[in-house]
C-alpha positions as CSV (number, residue, x, y, z in Angstrom):
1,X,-52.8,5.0,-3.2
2,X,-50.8,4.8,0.3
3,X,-47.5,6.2,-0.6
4,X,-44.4,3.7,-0.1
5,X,-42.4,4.8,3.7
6,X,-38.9,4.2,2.2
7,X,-38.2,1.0,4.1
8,X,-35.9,-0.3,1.7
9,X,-33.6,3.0,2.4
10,X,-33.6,1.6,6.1
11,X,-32.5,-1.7,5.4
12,X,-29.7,-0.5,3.3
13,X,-28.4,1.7,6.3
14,X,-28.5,-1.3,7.9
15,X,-26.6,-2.8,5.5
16,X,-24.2,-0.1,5.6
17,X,-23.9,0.1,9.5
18,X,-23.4,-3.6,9.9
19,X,-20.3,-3.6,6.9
20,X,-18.9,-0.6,8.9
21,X,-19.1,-2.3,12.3
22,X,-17.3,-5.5,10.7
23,X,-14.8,-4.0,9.0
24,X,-13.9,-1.7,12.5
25,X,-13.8,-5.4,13.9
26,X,-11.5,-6.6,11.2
27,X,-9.3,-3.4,11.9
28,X,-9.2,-3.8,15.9
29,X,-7.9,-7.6,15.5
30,X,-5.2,-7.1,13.0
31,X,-3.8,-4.3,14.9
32,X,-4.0,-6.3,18.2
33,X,-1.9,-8.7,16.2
34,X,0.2,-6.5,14.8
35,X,0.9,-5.4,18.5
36,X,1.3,-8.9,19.8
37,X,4.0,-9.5,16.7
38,X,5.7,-6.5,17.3
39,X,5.8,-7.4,21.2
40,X,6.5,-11.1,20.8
41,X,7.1,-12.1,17.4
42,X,5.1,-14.5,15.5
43,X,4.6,-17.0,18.2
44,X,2.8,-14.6,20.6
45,X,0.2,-14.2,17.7
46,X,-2.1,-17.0,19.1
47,X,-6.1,-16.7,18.1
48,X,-6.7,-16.5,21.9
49,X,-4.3,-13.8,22.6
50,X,-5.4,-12.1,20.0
51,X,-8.9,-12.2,20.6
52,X,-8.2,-10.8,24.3
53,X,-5.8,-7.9,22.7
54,X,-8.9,-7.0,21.0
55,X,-11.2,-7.4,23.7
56,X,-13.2,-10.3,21.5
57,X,-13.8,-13.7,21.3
58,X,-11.7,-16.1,19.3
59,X,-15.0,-16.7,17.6
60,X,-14.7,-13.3,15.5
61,X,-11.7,-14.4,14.5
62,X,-12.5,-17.5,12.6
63,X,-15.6,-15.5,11.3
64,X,-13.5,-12.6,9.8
65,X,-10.2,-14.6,9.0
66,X,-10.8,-18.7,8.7
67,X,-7.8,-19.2,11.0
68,X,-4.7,-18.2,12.0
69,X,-2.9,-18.4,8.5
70,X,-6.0,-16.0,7.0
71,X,-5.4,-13.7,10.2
72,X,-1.0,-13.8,9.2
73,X,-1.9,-13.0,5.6
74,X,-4.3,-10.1,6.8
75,X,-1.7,-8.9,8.6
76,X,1.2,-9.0,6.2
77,X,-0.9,-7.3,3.4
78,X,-1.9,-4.4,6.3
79,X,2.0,-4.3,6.6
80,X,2.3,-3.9,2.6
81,X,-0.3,-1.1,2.9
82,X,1.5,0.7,5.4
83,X,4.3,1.2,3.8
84,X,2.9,2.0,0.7
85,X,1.0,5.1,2.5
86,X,4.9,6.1,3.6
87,X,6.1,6.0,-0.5
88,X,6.7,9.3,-2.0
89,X,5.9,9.4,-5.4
90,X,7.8,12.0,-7.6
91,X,6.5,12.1,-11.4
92,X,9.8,13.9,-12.3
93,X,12.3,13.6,-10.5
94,X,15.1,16.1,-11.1
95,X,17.5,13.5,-10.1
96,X,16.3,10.1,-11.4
97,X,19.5,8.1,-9.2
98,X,18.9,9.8,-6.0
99,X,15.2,9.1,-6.6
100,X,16.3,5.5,-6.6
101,X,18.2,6.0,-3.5
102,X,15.7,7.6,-1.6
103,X,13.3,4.8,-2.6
104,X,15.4,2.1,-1.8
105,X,16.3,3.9,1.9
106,X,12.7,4.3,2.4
107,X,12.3,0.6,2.1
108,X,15.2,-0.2,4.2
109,X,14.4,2.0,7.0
110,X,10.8,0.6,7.3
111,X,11.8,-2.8,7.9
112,X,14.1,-1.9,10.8
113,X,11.6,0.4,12.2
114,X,9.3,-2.5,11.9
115,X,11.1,-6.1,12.0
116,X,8.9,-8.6,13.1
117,X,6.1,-7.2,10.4
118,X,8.7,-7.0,7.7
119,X,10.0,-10.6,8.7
120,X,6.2,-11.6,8.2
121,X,5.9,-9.6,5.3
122,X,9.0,-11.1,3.4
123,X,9.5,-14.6,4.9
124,X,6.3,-16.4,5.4
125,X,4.4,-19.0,3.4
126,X,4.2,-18.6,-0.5
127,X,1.0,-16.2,-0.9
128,X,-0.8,-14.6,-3.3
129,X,0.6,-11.4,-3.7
130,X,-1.3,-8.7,-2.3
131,X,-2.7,-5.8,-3.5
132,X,-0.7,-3.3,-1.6
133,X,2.6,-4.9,-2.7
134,X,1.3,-4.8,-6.6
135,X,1.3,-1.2,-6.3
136,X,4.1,-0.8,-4.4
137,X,5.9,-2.6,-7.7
138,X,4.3,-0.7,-9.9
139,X,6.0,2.5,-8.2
140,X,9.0,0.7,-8.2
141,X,8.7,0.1,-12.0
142,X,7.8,3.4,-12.5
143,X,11.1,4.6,-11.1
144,X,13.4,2.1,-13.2
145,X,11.0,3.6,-16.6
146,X,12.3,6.5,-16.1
147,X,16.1,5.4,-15.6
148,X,15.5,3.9,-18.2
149,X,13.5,6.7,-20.6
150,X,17.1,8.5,-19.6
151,X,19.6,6.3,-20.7
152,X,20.6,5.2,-17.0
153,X,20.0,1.8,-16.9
154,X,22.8,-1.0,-17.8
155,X,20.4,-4.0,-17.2
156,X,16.8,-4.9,-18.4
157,X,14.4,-3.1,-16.6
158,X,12.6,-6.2,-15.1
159,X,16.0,-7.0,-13.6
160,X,16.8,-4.1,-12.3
161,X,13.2,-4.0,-10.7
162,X,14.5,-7.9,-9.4
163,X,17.7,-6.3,-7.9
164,X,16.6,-2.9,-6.3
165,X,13.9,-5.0,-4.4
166,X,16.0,-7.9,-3.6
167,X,19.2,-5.8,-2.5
168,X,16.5,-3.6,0.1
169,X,15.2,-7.3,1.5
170,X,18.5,-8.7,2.2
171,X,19.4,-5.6,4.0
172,X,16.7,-5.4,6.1
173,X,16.7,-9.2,6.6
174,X,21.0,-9.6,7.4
175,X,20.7,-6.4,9.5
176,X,18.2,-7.6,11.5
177,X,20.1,-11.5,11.7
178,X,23.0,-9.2,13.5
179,X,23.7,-9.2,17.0
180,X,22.8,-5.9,17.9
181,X,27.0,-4.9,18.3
182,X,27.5,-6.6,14.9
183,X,25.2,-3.9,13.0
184,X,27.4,-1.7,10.6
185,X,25.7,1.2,9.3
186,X,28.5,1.0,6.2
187,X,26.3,-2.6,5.6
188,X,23.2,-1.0,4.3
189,X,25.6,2.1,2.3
190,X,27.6,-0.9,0.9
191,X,24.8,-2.3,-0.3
192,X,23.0,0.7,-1.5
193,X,25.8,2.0,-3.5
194,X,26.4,-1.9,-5.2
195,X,22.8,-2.0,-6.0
196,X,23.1,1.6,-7.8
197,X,26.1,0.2,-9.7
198,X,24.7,-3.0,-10.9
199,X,21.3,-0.9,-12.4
200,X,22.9,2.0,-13.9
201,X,25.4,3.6,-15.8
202,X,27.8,6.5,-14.3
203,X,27.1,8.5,-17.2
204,X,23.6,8.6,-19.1
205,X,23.5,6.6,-22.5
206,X,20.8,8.7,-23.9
207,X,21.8,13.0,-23.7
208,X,18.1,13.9,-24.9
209,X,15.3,12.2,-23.5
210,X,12.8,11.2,-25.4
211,X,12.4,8.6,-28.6
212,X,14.3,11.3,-30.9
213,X,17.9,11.8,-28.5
214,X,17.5,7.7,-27.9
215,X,17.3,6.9,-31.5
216,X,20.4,9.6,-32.0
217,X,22.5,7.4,-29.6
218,X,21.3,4.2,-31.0
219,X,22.3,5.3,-34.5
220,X,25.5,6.6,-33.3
221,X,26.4,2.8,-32.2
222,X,24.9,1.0,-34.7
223,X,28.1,0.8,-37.5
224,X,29.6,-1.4,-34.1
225,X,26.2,-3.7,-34.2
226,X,27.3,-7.1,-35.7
227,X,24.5,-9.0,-34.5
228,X,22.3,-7.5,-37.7
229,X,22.2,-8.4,-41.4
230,X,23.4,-5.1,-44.1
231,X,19.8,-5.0,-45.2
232,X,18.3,-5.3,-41.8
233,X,20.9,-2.6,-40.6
234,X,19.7,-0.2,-43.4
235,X,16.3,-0.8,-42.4
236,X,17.2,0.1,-38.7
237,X,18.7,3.0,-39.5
238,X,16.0,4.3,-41.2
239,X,13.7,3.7,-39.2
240,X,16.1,5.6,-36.4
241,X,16.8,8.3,-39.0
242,X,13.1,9.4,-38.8
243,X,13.1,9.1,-35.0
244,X,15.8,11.3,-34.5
245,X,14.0,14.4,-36.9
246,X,11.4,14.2,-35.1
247,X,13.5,16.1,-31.9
């Protein structure tokens, strides 16, 4: 029997060379937009300017995008993904409050380093939400667990998420309204400081983290609890009694 050359392997490298070669296409138009929006705000991001930034064709465009809108949303989402590569991710933080600080400055300072993308980013059409911007929540939540895993936080923890990312956004987005001698540093402090005031206590509710020291300071309130029946505070404070022996 002839033995078989292995011209399926070739067509896969094929296959392989051709995906690479589109998605380095993909990659050379957004950032010619991105360039073009940067330079001349959304307007200047025409399929035909674009396409001579990036030494194309329109064609390629509507191939790789659909239109202008799919080319916008491809752009935004690169935004989202660029400034989750700048996020610095601390598991443990020794300071959970400055870790919220430092988060929400990041996000501050990225949209006035980059205004036009931002203003894309935050202002256009309704979209789906990206991918990039999912995670980006996630670290966000991840930061208001653990203020709230401390005994930190004073509100739910899906409204503090609501308020640390909607504080950062009307920052960036009044800052950047300003007339350029209208821009007061003390705006985004302000801000920053009433944002870390509306999310958290001054003092931590909960000494020991953990179940056990949260269940000690839950137990230590409960004879002020109202809201509960006699029998279903009995049944509460067992349940916190065990909690709390177990630390």
């Amino acid at each position: 029997m002839t033995p078989r050359t292995g011209g399926g392997d070739g067509a896969a490298d094929a296959s392989d060379t051709s995906a690479t070669g589109r998605e380095q296409t993909r990659r050379r138009i957004i950032e010619a937009a991105v360039g073009l929006l940067e330079r001349g705000g959304r307007d200047a991001v025409t399929t035909r300017a674009v396409a001579e930034a990036a030494g194309l064709q329109p064609p390629a465009i509507y191939r790789l995008f659909g239109d202008k809108d799919g080319l916008l949303e491809a752009v935004a989402e690169h935004g989202f993904a660029t400034f989750l590569a700048a996020k610095h991710v601390d598991p443990d933080p020794r300071d959970p409050i400055e870790d919220l600080k430092a988060g929400w400055d990041l996000a501050v300072e990225f949209g006035l380093a980059n205004p036009a993308l931002y203003a894309l980013m935050y202002s256009g059409p309704a979209r789906p939400a990206s991918a990039a911007f999912e995670l980006g929540m996630e670290i966000l939540m991840g930061r208001v667990r653990r203020l709230a895993v401390g005994g930190w936080l004073r509100v739910d923890e899906e409204l503090a998420a609501q308020i640390i990312h909607a504080t950062a956004r009307g920052a960036v987005l009044t800052w950047l309204s300003q007339p350029e001698d209208r821009r007061d540093p003390a705006l985004l402090t302000t801000l920053r400081e009433a944002m870390v005031a509306a999310v958290t206590n001054r003092e931590p509710a909960v000494r020991d983290a953990g179940p056990a020291g949260a269940a000690r300071t839950l137990r230590a309130t409960l004879p002020e609890q109202t809201s509960l029946s006699g029998a279903e505070q009995r049944l509460l404070r067992e349940w916190l009694d065990r909690l709390a022996a177990d630390g």
